[in-house]
C-alpha positions, 0 to 999 in steps of 0.5 A: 500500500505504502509502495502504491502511494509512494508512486502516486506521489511521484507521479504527481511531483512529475507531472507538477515538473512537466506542467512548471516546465510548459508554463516556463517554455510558454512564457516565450511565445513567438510574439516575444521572439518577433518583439526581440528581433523587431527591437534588434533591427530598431536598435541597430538601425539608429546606432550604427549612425553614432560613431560617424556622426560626429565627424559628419557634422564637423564636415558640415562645419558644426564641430562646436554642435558635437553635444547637440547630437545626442542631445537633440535626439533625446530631447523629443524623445523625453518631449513624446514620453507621455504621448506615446505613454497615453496612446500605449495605454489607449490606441494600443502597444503595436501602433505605438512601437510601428511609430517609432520604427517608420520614424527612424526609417524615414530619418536614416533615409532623409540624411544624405540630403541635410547637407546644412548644419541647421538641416542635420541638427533639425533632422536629428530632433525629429529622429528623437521620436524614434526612441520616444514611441519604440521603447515605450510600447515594447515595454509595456508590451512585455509586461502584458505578456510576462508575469511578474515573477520572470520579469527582469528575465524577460527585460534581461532577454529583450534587453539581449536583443537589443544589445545585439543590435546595439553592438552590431550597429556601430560596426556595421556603420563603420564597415559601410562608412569605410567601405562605401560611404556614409551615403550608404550606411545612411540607407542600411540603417533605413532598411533595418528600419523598414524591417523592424516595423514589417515585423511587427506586423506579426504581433499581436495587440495586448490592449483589450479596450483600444479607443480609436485614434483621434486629436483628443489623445494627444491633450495630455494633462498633469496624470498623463506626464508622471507616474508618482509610482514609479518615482524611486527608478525615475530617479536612479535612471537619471542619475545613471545615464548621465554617464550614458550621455557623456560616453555616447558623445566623447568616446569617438574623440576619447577613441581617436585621441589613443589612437583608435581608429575605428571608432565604432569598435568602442561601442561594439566592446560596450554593447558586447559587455552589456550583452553578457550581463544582461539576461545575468543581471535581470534574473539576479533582480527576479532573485534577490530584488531590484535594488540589490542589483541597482546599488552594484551596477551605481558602484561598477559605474563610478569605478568605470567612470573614473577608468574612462576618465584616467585612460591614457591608453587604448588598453584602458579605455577599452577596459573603462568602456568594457566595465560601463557596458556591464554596469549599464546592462544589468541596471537597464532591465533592472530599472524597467522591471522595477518600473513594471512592478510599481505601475498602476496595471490600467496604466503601463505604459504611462509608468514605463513612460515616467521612467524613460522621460527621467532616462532621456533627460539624463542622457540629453544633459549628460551629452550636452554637458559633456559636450559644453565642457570637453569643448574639443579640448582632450585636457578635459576628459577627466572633468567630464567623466568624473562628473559621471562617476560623482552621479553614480555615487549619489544613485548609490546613496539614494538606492541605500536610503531609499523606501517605498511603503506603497510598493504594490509589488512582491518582489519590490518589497523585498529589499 
């Protein structure tokens, strides 16, 4: 009798197991797998413009315009964070995300022919939107999909994928640059672009109640801008990617000033690193909670800000740069999954929106700022690299401080 039962039991755990394992597999539909590739091809495309710019714009005549390069871009990025928030919440994920995709096809296509430094400058505050309605809708979109438990894993997965097309694009870019100029890697990063939005096509809308679209969406009010939940990774954001800003902009000087010639290899050794971590650091914060994670990455970034700072040769900035990409790739989908955990569920993509509007403020003043004080003066890297570190820093203190008694979140509270 006890043997009968003994192979009951057994056959339950086994079929427990075997459901576990299928919940586990299904998590990771195809619908997923099309948001992956559709991100990969999306980050890609805006990327592999980024270590020519600089250049570019020097030979239009701008050279003291380098700040604004980044800058610019992220300053409508920040500027559509709470449309593409509302119309994430109301239109749909998928529209939102298409909108982001044909904006940056339609800028990487329009390049060849903004030939004035006033055209270049304009063309990139209009290639801001890209990442202001594209990152939007994918994570809000993930966090429709994916419970709450896996979440920093999904995060760390798309985050992946991302980071592929991250580290592939500055080099792709600068093959095509070197090979065949910048004309026709202008056109490549607009046909990656074409292809993310035409993948997107396949997905599935996860928005049950879409409103169809109209003026009256685009009226934000006082709700519409912040998320008061999400405020904690709001802050931490900002205060992490002002190095973000900083690295974007003067790593191609930083590069050619050690005798880097290809400047896009830098932003290959970073993104390839933040590669590595990133499905590492998602799944530590599913583990042992996201700001646990969060205080590591804030010291990894004082310390790689300061490399970078004191680099006086290609093996150290390679090395500074390489450790900011570790860093950056487990805080990222950290920050996101944190977001997600804390946001009123009717009301994703406003709360993921809150986060990224923090995100591109940073990013834009760290590279304007950069930009002001490195005044093409190599002298002065070390200023503006420690100002990143100093940041990092303060993240770090805030993080230790920091309590949220109103964190709907299981997961969130356990710090």
């Amino acid at each position: 009798m006890a043997d009968n039962e003994g192979q009951v039991h057994e056959r339950l755990d086994s079929v427990q197991q075997s459901n576990l394992q299928l919940k586990r597999t299904r998590i990771y539909n195809m619908q997923f797998w099309l948001l992956c590739a559709s991100s990969l091809l999306f980050f890609a495309s805006f990327n592999m413009l980024i270590p020519d710019l600089p250049g570019y714009l020097t030979s239009l005549g701008g050279p003291e315009y380098k700040g604004l390069i980044i800058s610019l871009f992220t300053i409508t990025a920040m500027v559509s964070r709470p449309f593409s928030g509302k119309l994430a919440d109301t239109v749909g994920r998928v529209p939102v995300m298409m909108v982001g995709s044909l904006v940056c096809f339609v800028c990487s296509l329009l390049y060849p022919l903004f030939t004035s430094v006033m055209g270049f400058l304009l063309l990139r505050l209009i290639h801001g939107f890209s990442t202001g309605f594209k990152p939007t809708g994918q994570a809000a979109y993930l966090s429709d999909i994916i419970p709450a438990e896996r979440r920093g894993e999904a995060m760390g997965l798309l985050g992946t994928a991302s980071s592929i097309g991250m580290a592939g694009g500055p080099a792709v870019g600068g093959l095509l640059t070197n090979q065949f100029g910048l004309n026709v890697m202008f056109y490549c990063s607009s046909a990656f672009a074409l292809l993310s939005a035409i993948i997107l096509v396949g997905i599935k809308e996860t928005v049950k109640e879409k409103q169809p679209f109209s003026g009256k969406l685009l009226t934000v009010d006082r709700r519409d801008l912040f998320e008061p939940r999400v405020l904690g990774p709001s802050v931490v954001m900002l205060l992490l990617v002002y190095s973000y800003g900083s690295v974007f902009t003067l790593i191609p000087d930083f590069g050619e000033h050690v005798g880097i010639r290809n400047k896009g290899l830098l932003f290959t050794y970073m993104t390839i690193a933040s590669l590595m971590v990133r499905l590492i650091g998602g799944k530590a914060s599913d583990t042992w909670g996201r700001k646990p994670v969060l205080r590591v990455c804030s010291v990894f970034i004082l310390i790689a800000m300061l490399v970078i700072a004191f680099a006086d040769s290609r093996l150290q900035l390679t090395l500074g740069v390489s450790l900011y990409g570790l860093a950056q790739g487990a805080s990222s989908p950290t920050l996101l999954a944190w977001a997600t955990d804390l946001s009123d569920p009717k009301s994703k993509g406003r709360g993921v929106a809150s986060v990224y509007i923090f995100m591109e403020f940073g990013i834009g003043f760290g590279a304007f700022a950069s930009g002001l004080i490195y005044a093409n003066d190599p002298s002065r890297f070390v200023l503006s690299f420690a100002i990143g570190a100093a940041l990092a820093a303060l993240a770090l203190v805030y993080l230790l401080v920091y309590k949220n008694h109103s964190d709907p979140s299981r997961i969130s509270n356990e710090f």
